[in-house]
MDTraj code that builds the backbone (N, CA, C; nanometers):
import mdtraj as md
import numpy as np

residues = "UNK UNK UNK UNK UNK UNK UNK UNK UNK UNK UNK UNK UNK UNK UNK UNK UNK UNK UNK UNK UNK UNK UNK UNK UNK UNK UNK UNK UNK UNK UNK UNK UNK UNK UNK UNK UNK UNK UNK UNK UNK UNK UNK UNK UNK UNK UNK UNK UNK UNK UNK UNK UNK UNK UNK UNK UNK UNK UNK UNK UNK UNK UNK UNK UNK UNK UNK UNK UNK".split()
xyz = np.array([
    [4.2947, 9.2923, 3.5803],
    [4.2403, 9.1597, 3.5606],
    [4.3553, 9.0595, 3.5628],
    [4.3667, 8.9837, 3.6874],
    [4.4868, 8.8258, 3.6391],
    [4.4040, 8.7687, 3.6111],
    [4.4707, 8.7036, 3.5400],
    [4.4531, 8.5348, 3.4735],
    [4.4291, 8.4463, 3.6183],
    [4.3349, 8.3590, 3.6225],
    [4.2855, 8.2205, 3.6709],
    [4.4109, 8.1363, 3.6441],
    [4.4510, 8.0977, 3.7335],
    [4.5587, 7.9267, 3.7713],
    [4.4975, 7.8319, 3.6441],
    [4.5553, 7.7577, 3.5718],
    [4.5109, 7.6338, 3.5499],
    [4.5456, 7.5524, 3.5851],
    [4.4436, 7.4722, 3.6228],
    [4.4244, 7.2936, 3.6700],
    [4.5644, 7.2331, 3.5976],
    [4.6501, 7.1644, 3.6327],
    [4.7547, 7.0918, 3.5517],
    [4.6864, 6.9416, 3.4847],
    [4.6206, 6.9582, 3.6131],
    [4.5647, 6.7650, 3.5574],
    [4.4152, 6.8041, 3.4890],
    [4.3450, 6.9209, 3.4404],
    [4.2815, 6.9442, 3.3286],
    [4.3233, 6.9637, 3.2620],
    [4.4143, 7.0617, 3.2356],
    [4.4896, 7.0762, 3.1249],
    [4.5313, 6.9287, 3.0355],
    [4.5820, 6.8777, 3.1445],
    [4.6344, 6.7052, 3.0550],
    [4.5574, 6.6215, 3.0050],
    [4.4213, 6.6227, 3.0839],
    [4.2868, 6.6072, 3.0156],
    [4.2281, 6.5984, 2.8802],
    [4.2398, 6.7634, 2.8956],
    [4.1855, 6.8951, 2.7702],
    [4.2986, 6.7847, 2.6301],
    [4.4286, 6.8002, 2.6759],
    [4.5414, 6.7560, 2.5773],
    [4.5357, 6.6144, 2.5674],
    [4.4993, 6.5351, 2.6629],
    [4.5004, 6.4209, 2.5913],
    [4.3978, 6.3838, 2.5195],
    [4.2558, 6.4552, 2.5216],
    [4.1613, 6.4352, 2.4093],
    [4.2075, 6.4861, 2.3054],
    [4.2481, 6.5898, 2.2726],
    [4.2970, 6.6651, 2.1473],
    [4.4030, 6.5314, 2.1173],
    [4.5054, 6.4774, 2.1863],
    [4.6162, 6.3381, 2.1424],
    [4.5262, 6.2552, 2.0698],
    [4.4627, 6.2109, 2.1663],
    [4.3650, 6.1010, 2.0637],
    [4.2819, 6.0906, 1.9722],
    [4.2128, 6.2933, 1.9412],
    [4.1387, 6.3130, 1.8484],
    [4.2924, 6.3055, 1.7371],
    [4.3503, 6.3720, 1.7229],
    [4.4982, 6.3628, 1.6296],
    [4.5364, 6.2340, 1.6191],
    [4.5139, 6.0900, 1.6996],
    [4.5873, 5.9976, 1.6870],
    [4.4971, 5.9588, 1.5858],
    [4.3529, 5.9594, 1.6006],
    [4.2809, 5.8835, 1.5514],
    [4.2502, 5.9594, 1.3629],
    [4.3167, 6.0861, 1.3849],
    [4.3733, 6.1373, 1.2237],
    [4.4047, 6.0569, 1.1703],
    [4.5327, 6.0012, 1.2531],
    [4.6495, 5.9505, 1.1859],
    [4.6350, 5.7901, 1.1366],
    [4.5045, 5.7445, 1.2498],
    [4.4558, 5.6377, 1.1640],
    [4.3919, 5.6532, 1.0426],
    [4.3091, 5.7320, 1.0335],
    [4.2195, 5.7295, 0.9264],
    [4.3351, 5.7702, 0.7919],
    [4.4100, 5.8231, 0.8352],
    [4.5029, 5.8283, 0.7112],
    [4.5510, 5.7028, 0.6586],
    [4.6398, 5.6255, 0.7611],
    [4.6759, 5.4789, 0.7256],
    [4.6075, 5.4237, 0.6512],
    [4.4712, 5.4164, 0.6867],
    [4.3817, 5.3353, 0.6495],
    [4.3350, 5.4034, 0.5014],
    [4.3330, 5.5433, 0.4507],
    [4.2952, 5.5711, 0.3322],
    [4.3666, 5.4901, 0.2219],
    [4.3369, 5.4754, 0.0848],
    [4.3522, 5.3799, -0.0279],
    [4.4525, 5.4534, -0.0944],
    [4.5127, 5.5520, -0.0691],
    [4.6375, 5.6286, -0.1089],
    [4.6584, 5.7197, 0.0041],
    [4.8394, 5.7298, 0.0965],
    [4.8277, 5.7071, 0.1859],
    [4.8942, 5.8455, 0.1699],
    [4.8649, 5.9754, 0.2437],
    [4.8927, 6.1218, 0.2338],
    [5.0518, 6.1113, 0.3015],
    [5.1710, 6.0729, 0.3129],
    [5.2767, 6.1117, 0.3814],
    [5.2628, 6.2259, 0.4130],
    [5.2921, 6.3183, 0.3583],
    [5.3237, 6.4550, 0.4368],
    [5.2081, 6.5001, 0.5269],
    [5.0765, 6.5090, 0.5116],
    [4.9958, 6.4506, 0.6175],
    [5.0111, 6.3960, 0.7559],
    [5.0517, 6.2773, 0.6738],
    [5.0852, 6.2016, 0.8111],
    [5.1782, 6.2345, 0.8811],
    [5.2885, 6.3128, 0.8185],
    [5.3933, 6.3188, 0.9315],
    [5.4119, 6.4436, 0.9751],
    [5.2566, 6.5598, 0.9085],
    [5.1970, 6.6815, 1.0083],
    [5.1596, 6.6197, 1.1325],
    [5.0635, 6.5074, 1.1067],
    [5.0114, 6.4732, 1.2269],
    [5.0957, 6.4499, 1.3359],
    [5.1999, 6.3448, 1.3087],
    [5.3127, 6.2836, 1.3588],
    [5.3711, 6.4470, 1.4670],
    [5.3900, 6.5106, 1.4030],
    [5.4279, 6.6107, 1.4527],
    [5.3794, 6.7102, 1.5982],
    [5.2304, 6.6984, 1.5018],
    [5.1551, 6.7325, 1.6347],
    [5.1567, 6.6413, 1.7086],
    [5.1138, 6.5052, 1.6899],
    [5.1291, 6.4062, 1.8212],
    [5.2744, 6.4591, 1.9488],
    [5.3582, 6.4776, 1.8315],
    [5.4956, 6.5031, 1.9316],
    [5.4794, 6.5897, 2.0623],
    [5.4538, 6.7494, 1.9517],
    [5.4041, 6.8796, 2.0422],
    [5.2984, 6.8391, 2.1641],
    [5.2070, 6.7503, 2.1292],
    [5.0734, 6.7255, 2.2384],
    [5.1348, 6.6434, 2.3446],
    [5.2296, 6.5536, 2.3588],
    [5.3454, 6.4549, 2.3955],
    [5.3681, 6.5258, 2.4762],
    [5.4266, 6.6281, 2.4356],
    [5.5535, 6.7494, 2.5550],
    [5.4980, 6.7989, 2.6272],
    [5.3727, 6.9124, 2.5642],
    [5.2908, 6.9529, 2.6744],
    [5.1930, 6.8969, 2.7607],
    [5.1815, 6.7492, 2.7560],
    [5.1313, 6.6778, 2.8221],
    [5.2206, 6.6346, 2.9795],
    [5.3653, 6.6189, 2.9065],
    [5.4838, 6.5950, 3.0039],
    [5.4792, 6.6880, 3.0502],
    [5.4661, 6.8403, 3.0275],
    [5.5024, 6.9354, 3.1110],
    [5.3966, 6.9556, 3.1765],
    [5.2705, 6.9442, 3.1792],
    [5.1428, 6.9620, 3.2766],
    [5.1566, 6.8715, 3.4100],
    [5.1925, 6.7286, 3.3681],
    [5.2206, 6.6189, 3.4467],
    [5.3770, 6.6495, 3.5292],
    [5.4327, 6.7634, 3.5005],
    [5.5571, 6.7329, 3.5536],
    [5.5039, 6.8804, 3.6696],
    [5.4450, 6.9897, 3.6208],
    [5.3770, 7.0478, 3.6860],
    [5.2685, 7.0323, 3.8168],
    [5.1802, 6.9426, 3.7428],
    [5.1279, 6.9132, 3.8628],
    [5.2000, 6.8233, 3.9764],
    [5.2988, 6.7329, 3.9653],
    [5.3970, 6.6766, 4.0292],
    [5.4319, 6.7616, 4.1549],
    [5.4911, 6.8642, 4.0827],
    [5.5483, 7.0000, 4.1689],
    [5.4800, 7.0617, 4.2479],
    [5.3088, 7.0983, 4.2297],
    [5.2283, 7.1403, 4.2967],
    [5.1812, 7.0312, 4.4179],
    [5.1554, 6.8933, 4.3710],
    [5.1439, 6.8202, 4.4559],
    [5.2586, 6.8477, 4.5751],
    [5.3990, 6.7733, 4.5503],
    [5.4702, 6.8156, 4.6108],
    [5.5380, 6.9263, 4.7293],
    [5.4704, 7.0329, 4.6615],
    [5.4919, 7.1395, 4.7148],
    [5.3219, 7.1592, 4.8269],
    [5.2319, 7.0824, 4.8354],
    [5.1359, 7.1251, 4.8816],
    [5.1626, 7.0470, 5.0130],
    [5.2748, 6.8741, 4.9918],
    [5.3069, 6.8180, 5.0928],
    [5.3616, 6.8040, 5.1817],
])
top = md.Topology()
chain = top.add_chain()
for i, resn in enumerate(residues, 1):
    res = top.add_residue(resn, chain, resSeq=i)
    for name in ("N", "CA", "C"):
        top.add_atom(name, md.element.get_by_symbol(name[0]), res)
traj = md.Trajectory(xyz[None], top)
C-alpha cells in the first residue's frame, strides 16, 4: 500500500483554517476579563508551527509548479 501525494495547495488550505481557527483562540482570550498568558502564548506558539508549515506547503507547491514548467 503507498501513500496518495498530497495536494500542497490543500494542504495550505486544510492549515490555514486550522491558523485562523487558533487565531481566533487567541482572540477570545484577549478579550476574556482575566487574560490566560500562558495560554496565550500556547497559542502564539501554535500560530508559529501553522506559519512554517504553511511556508513549507507554499514553498512546495512552488517547486512542483516549477518543475511541471
Amino acid at each position: 500500500m503507498t501513500a496518495e501525494p498530497v495536494d500542497p495547495l490543500g494542504r495550505t488550505e486544510e492549515l490555514l483554517a486550522r491558523l485562523n481557527e487558533r487565531r481566533e483562540h487567541l482572540e477570545r482570550l484577549a478579550g476574556a476579563d482575566e487574560l490566560d498568558g500562558e495560554a496565550a502564548v500556547d497559542v502564539l506558539g501554535e500560530l508559529a508551527e501553522l506559519a512554517k508549515e504553511i511556508e513549507s506547503e507554499l514553498n512546495r507547491a512552488r517547486a512542483l509548479a516549477d518543475a511541471g514548467a
